[in-house]
SERO-4910 file (N, C-alpha, C, O; in steps of 0.05 Angstrom, whole numbers):
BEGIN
 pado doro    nc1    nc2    nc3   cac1   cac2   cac3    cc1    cc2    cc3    oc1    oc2    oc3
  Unk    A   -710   -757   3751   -706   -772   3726   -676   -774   3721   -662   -754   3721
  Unk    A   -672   -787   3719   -637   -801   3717   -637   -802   3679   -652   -812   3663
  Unk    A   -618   -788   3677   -598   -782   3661   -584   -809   3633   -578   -832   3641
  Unk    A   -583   -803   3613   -570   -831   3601   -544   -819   3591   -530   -832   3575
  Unk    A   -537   -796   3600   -502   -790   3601   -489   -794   3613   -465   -791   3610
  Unk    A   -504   -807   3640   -478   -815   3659   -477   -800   3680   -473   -813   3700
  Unk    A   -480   -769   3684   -470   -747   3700   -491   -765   3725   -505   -784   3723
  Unk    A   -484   -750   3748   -498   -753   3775   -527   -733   3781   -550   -739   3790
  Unk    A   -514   -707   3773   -538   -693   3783   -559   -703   3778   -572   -705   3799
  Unk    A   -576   -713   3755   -598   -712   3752   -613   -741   3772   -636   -745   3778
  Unk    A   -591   -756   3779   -600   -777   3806   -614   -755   3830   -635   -761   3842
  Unk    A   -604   -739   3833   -621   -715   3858   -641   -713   3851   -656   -710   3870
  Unk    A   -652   -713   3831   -683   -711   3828   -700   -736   3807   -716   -735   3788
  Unk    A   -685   -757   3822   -690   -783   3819   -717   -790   3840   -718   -794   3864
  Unk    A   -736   -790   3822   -762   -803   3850   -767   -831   3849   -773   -839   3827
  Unk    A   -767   -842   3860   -770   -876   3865   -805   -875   3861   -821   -859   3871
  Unk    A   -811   -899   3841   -833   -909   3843   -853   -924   3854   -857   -948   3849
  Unk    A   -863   -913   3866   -881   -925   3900   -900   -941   3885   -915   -929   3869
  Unk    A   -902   -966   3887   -916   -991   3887   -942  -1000   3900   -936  -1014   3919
  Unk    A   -968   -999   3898   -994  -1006   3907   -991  -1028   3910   -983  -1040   3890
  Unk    A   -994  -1040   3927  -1005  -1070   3924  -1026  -1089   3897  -1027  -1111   3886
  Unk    A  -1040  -1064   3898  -1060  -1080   3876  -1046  -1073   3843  -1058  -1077   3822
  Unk    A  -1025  -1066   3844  -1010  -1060   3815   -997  -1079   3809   -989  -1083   3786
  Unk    A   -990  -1096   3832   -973  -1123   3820   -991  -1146   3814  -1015  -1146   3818
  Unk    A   -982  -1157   3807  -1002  -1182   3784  -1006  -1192   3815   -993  -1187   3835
  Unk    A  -1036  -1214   3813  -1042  -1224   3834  -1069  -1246   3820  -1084  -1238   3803
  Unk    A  -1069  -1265   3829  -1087  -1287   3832  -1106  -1292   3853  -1094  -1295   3875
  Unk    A  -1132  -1293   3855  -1149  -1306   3879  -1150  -1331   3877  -1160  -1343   3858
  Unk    A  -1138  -1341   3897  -1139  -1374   3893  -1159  -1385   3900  -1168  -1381   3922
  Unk    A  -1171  -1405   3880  -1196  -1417   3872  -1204  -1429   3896  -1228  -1427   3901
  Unk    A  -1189  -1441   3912  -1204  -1463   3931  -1205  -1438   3953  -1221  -1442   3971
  Unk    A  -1196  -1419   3954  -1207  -1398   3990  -1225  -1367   3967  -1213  -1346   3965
  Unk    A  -1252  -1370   3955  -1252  -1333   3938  -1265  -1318   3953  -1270  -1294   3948
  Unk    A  -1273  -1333   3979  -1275  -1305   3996  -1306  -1295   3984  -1313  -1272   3989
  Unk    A  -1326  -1312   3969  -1359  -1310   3964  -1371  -1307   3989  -1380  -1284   3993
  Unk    A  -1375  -1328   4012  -1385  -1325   4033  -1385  -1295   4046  -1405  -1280   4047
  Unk    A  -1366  -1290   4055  -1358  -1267   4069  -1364  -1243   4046  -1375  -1222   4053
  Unk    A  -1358  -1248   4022  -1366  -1213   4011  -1393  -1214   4006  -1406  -1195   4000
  Unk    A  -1403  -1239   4010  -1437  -1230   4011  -1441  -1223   4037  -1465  -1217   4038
  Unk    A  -1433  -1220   4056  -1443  -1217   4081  -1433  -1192   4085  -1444  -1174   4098
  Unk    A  -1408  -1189   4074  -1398  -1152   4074  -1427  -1138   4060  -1442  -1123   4071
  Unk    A  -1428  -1145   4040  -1445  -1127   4017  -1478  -1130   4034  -1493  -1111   4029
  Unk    A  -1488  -1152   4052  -1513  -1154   4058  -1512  -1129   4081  -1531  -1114   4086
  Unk    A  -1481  -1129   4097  -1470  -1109   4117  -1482  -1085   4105  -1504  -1077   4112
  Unk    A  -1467  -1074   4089  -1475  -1046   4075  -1496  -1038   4068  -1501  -1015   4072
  Unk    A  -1517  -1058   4054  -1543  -1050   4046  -1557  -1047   4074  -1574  -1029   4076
  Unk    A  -1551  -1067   4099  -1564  -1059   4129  -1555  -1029   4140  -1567  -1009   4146
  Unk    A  -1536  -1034   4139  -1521  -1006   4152  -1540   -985   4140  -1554   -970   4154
  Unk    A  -1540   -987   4113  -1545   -964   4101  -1575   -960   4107  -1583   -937   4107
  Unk    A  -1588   -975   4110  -1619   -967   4117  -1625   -961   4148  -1642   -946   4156
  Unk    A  -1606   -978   4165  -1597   -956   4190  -1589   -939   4192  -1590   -930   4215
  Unk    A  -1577   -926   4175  -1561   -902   4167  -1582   -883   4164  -1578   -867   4182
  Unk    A  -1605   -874   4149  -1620   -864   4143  -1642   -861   4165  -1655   -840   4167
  Unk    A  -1646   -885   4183  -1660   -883   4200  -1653   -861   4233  -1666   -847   4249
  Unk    A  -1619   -872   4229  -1605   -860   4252  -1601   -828   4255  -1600   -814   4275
  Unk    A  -1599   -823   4223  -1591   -788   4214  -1614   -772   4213  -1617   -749   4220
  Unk    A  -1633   -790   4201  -1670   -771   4189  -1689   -778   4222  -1698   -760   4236
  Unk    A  -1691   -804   4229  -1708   -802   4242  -1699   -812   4273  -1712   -825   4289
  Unk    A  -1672   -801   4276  -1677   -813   4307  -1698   -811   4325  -1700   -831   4339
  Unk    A  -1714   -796   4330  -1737   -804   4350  -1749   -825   4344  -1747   -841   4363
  Unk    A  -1762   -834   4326  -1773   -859   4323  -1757   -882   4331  -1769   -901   4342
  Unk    A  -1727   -884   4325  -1715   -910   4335  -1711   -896   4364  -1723   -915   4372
  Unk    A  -1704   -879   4390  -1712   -876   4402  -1730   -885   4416  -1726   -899   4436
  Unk    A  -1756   -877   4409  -1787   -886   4416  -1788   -919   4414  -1806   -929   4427
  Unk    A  -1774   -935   4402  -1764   -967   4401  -1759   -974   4425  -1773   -990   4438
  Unk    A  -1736   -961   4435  -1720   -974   4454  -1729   -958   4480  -1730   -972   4500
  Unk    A  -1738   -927   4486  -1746   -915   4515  -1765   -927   4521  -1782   -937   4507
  Unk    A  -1763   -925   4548  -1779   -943   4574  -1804   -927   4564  -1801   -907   4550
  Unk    A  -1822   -936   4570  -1855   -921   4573  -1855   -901   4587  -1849   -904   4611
  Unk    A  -1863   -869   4576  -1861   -848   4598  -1835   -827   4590  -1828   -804   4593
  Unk    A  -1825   -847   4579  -1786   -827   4583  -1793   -809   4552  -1802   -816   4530
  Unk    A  -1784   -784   4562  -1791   -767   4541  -1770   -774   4519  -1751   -789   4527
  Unk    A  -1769   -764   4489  -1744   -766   4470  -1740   -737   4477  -1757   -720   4478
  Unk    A  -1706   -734   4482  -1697   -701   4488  -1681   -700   4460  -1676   -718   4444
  Unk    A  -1676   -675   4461  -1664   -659   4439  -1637   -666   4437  -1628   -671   4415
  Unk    A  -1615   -666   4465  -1591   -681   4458  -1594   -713   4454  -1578   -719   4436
  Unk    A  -1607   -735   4464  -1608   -751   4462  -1609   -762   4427  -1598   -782   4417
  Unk    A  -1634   -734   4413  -1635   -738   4392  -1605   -732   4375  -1594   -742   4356
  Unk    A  -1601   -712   4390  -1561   -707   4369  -1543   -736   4377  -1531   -749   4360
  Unk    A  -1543   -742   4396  -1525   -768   4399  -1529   -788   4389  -1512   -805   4384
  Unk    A  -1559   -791   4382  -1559   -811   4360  -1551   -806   4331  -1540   -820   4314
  Unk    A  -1560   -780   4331  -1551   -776   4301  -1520   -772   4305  -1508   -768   4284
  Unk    A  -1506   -773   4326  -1472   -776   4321  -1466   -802   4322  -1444   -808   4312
  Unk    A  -1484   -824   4335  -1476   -849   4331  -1482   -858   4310  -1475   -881   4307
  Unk    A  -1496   -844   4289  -1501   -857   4259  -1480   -831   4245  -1486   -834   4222
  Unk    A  -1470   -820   4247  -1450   -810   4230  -1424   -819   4227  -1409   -817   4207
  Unk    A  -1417   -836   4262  -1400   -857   4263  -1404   -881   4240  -1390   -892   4223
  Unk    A  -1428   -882   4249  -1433   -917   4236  -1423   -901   4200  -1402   -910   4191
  Unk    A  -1431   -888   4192  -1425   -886   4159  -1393   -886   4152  -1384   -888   4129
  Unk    A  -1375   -882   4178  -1345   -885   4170  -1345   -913   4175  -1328   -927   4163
  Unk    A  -1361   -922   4189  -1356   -960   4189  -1367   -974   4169  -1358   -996   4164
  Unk    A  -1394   -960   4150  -1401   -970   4130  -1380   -977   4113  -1371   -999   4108
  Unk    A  -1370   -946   4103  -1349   -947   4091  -1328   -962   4091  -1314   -965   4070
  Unk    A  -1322   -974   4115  -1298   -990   4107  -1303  -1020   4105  -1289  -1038   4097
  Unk    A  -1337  -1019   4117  -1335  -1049   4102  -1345  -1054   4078  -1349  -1077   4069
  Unk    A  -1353  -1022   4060  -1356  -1039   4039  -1331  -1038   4026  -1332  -1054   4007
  Unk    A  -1304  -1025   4026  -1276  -1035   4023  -1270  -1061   4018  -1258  -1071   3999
  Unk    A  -1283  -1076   4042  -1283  -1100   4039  -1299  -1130   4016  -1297  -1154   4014
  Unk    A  -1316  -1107   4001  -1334  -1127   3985  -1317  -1144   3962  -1315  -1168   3959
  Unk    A  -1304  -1120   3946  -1282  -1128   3928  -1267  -1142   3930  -1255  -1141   3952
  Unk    A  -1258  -1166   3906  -1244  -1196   3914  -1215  -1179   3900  -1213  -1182   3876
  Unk    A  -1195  -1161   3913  -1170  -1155   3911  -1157  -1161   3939  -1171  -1166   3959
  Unk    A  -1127  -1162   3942  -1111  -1170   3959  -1114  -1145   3978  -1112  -1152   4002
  Unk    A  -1118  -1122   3975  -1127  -1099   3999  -1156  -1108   4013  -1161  -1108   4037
  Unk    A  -1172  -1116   3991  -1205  -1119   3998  -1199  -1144   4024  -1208  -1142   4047
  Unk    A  -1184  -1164   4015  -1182  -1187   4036  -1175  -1182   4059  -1187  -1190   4078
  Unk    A  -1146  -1163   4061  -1137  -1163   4088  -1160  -1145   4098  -1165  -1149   4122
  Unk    A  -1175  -1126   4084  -1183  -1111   4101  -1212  -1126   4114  -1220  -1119   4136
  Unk    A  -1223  -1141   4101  -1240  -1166   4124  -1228  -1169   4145  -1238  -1159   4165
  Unk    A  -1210  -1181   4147  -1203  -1189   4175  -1211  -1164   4190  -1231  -1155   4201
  Unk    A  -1185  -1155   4186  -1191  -1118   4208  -1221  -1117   4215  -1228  -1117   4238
  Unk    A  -1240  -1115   4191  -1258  -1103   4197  -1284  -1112   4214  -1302  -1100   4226
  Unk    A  -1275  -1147   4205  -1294  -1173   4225  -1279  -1166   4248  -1294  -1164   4267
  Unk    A  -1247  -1161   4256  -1246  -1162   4291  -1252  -1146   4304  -1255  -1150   4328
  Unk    A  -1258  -1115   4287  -1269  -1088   4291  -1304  -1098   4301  -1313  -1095   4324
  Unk    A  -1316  -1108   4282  -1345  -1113   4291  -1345  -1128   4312  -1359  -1125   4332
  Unk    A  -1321  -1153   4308  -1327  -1166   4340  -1327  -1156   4368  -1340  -1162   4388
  Unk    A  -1305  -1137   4364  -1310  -1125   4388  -1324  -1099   4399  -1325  -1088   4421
  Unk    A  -1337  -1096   4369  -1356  -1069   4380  -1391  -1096   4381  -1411  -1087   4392
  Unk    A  -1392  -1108   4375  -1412  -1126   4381  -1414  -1139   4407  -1436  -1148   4416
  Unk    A  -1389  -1140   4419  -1383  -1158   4450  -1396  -1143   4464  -1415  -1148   4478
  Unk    A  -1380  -1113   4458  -1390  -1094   4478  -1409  -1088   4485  -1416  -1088   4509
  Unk    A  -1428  -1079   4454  -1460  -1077   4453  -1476  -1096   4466  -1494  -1089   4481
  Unk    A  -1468  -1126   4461  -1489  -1148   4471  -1476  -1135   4505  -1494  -1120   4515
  Unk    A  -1454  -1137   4522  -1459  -1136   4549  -1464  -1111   4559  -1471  -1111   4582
  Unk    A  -1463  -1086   4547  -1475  -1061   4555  -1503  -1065   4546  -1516  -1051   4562
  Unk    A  -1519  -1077   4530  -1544  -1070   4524  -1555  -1100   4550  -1578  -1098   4560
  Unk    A  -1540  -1123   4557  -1555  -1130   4577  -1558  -1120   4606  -1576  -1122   4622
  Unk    A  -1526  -1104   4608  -1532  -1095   4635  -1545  -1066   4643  -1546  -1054   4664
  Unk    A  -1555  -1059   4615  -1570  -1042   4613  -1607  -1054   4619  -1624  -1043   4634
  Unk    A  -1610  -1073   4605  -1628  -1088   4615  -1627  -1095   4652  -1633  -1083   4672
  Unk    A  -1618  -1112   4648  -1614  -1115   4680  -1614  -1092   4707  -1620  -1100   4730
  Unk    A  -1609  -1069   4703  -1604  -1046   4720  -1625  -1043   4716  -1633  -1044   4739
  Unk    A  -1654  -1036   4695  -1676  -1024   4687  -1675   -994   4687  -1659   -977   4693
  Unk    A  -1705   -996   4673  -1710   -966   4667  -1706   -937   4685  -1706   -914   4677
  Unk    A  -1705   -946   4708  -1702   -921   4727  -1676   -925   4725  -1670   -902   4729
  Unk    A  -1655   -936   4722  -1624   -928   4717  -1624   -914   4689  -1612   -893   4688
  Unk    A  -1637   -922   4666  -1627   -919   4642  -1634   -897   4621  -1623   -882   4605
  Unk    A  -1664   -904   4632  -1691   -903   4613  -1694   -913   4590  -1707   -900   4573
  Unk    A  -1686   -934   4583  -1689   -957   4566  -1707   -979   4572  -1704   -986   4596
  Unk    A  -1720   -990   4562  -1737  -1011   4564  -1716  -1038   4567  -1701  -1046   4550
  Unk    A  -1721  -1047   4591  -1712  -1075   4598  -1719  -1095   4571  -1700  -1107   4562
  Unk    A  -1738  -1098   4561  -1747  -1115   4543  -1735  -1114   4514  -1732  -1133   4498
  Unk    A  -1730  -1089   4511  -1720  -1079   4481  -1695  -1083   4488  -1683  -1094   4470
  Unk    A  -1675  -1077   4516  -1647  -1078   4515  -1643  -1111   4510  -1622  -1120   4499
  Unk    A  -1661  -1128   4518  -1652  -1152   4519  -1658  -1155   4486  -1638  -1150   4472
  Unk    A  -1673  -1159   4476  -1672  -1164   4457  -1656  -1154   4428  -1654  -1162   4405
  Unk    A  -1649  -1135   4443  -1628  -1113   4417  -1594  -1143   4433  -1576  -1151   4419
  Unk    A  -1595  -1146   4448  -1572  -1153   4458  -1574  -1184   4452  -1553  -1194   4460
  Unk    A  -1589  -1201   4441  -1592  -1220   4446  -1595  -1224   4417  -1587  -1247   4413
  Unk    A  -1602  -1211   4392  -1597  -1209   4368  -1566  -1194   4354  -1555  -1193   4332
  Unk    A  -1561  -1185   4381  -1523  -1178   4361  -1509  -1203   4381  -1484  -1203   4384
  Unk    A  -1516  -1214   4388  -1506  -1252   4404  -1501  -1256   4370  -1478  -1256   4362
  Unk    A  -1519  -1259   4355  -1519  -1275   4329  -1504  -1255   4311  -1497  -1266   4290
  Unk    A  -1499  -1235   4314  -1481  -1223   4296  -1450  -1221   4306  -1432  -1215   4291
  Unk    A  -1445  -1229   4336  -1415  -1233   4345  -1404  -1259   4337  -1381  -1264   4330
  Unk    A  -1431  -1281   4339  -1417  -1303   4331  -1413  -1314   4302  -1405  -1336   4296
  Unk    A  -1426  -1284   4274  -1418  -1287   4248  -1394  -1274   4252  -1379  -1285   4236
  Unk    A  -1380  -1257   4264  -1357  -1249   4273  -1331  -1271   4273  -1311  -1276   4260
  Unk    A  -1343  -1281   4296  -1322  -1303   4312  -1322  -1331   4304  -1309  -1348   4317
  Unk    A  -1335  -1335   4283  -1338  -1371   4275  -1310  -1362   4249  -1288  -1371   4252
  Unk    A  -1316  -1345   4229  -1289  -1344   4210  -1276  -1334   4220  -1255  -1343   4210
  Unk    A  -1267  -1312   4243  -1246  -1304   4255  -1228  -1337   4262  -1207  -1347   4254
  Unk    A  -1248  -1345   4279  -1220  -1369   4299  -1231  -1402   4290  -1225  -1422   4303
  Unk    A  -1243  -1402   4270  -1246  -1422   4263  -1244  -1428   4229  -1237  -1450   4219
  Unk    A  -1252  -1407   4217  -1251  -1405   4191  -1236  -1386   4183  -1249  -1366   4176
  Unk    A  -1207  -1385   4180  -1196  -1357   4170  -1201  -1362   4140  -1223  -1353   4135
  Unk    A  -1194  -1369   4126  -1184  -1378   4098  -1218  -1368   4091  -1213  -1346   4081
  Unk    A  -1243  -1371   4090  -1265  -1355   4087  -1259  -1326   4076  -1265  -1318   4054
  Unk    A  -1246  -1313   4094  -1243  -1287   4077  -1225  -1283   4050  -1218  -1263   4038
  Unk    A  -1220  -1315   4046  -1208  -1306   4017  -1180  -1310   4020  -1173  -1306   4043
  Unk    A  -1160  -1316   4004  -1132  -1325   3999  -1129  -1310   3972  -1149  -1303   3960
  Unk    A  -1106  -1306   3961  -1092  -1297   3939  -1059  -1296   3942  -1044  -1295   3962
  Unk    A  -1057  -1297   3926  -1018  -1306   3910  -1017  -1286   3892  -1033  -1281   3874
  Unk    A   -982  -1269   3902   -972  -1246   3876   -965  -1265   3851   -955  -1287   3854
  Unk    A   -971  -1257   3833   -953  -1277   3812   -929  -1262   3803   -927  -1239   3794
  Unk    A   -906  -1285   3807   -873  -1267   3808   -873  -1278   3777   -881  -1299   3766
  Unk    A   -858  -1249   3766   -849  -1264   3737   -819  -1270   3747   -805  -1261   3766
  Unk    A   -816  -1284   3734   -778  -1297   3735   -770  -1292   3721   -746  -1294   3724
  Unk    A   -778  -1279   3692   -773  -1271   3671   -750  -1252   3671   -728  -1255   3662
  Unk    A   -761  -1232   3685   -742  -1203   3692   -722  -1207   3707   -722  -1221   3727
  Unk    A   -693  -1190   3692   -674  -1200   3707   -678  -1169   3725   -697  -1153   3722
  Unk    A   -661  -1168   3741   -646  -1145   3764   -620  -1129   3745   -606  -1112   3755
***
């Protein structure tokens, strides 16, 4: 706290005021509000989240979905799923970050659609050439890998149509500067 006598010392324990982004005045500009996309964040989360419950409480049953006929559900198989749904709840999380129409909530769409695109690419060509190799490579059902892989086709390309074709979808906003204040 700085001093109104003048002296210096009390500049040494002068702390500068660190600035949020969302503390400065800001506008969503009307023609890009970014509706499309936070309904599809928010439809994201309510999915997630009921995969979420499915992945943590009952992995054997989504298991028993996807194993070939015959292939037992094992006990680590069952922990790895429940670590791949403890992952998914830090990804919940950040896309529902993204539902909110603020200047953090926007950028963080982007990130988080190029984040799904490329964990979606992956999924669709590991879950086909998981198909393709079959069940004595995997123990996955050829039929279920295709079709788990052939329904995230349609969730890479909700990914990739506002990524490289539609940016302005996730929403636009403007700081509003006062001019008022001098320096």
């Amino acid at each position: 706290m700085a001093s109104n006598d003048g002296s210096l010392l009390p500049l040494i324990n002068d702390r500068r005021k660190i600035i949020h982004p969302e503390d400065l005045p800001y506008q969503i500009n009307p023609e890009y509000p970014g509706y499309v996309l936070r309904f599809l964040f928010a439809a994201e989360v309510v999915i997630n989240a009921v995969e979420l419950v499915f992945l943590l409480f009952y992995p054997d049953r989504v298991l028993n979905l996807f194993l070939a006929e015959g292939v037992p559900v094992s006990t680590p198989l069952i922990t790895l799923m429940q670590f791949f749904g403890m992952l998914y709840v830090g990804i919940t999380i950040v896309t529902a970050l993204g539902v909110p129409n603020t200047p953090i909530a926007i950028e963080t769409r982007t990130s988080v659609y190029r984040m799904y695109a490329v964990l979606d690419f992956m999924a669709v060509t590991s879950l086909h050439y998981l198909a393709w190799k079959g069940p004595e490579y995997s123990g996955f059902s050829p039929k279920a890998m295709t079709f788990l892989g052939n329904y995230l086709i349609g969730a890479l390309l909700q990914r990739l149509i506002p990524l490289i074709w539609f940016p302005a979808s996730f929403g636009r906003y403007e700081y509003i500067l006062d001019s008022g204040r001098g320096n």
